[in-house]
C-alpha positions as a Python dict, from the first residue, in 0.01 Angstrom:
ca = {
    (1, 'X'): (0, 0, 0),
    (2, 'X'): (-75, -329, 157),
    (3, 'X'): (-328, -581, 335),
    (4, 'X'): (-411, -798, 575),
    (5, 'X'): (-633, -1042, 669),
    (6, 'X'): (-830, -1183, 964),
    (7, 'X'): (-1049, -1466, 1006),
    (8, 'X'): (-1328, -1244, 878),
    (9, 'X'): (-1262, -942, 688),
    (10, 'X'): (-977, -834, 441),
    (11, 'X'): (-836, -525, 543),
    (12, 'X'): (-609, -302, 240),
    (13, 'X'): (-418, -24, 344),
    (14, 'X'): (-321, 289, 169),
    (15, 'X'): (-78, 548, 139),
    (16, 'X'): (-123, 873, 380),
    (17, 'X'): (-296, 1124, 171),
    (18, 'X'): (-160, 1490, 312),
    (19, 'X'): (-403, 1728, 281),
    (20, 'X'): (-698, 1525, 188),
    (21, 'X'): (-1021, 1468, 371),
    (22, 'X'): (-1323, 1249, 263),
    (23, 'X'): (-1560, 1323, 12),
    (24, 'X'): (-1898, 1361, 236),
    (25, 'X'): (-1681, 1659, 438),
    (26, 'X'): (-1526, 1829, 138),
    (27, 'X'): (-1894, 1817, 21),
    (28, 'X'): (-2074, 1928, 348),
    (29, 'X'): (-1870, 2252, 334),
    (30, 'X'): (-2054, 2501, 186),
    (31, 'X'): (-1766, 2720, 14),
    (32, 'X'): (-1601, 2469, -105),
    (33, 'X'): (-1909, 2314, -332),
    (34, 'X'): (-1955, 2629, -447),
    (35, 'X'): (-1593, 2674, -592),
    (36, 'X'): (-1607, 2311, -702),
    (37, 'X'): (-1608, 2348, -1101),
    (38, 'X'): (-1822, 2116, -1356),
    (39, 'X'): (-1485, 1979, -1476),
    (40, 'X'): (-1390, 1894, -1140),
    (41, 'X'): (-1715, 1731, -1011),
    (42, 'X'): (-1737, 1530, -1399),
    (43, 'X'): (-1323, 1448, -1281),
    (44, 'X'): (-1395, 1280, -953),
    (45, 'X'): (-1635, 1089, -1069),
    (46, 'X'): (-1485, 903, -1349),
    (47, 'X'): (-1215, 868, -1107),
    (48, 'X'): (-1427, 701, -866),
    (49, 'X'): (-1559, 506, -1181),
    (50, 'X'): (-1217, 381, -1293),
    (51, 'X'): (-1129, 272, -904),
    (52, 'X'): (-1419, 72, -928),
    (53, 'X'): (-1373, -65, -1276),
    (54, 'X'): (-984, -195, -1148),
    (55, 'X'): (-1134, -316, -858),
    (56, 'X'): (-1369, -501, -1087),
    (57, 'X'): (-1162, -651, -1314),
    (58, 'X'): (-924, -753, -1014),
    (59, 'X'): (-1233, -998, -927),
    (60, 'X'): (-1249, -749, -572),
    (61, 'X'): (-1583, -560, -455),
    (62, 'X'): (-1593, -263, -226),
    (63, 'X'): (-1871, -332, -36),
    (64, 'X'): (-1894, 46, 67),
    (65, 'X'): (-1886, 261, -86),
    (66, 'X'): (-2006, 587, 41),
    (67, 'X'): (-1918, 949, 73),
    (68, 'X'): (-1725, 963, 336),
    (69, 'X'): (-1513, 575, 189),
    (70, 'X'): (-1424, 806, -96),
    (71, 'X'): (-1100, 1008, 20),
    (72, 'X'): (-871, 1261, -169),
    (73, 'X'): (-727, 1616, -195),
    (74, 'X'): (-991, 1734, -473),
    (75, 'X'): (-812, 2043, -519),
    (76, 'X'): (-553, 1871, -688),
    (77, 'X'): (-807, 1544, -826),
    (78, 'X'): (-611, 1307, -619),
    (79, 'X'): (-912, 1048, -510),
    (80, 'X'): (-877, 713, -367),
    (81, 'X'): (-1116, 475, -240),
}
């Protein structure tokens, strides 16, 4: 994990996640929201939450976040933003 800046933006790099995919394409598929379990769903988003809580506290905004900026292997509950 890393960063680096421009003139403009701030730009924060992250590990490869194998296997994972965004959040808005796990989503669109329709067999896997169907086999996606209350405990799961509740999981990611606290998960989410707490990114954004660190963040937060860090004195750092996303500035967005969407679907598809949320990324992870949600089989597992392995989400980053």
């Amino acid at each position: 994990m890393g960063f680096f800046k421009t003139e403009e933006h701030l730009h924060i790099v992250l590990e490869w996640l194998r296997g994972g995919t965004d959040l808005e394409t796990y989503l669109d598929n329709d067999v896997l929201r169907a086999e996606m379990s209350e405990f799961q769903r509740i999981h990611i988003a606290l998960r989410i939450a707490r990114a954004l809580q660190w963040l937060h506290s860090q004195g750092l905004v996303h500035g967005d976040l969407k679907l598809d900026n949320v990324v992870g292997n949600f089989n597992f509950y392995n989400v980053k933003l």
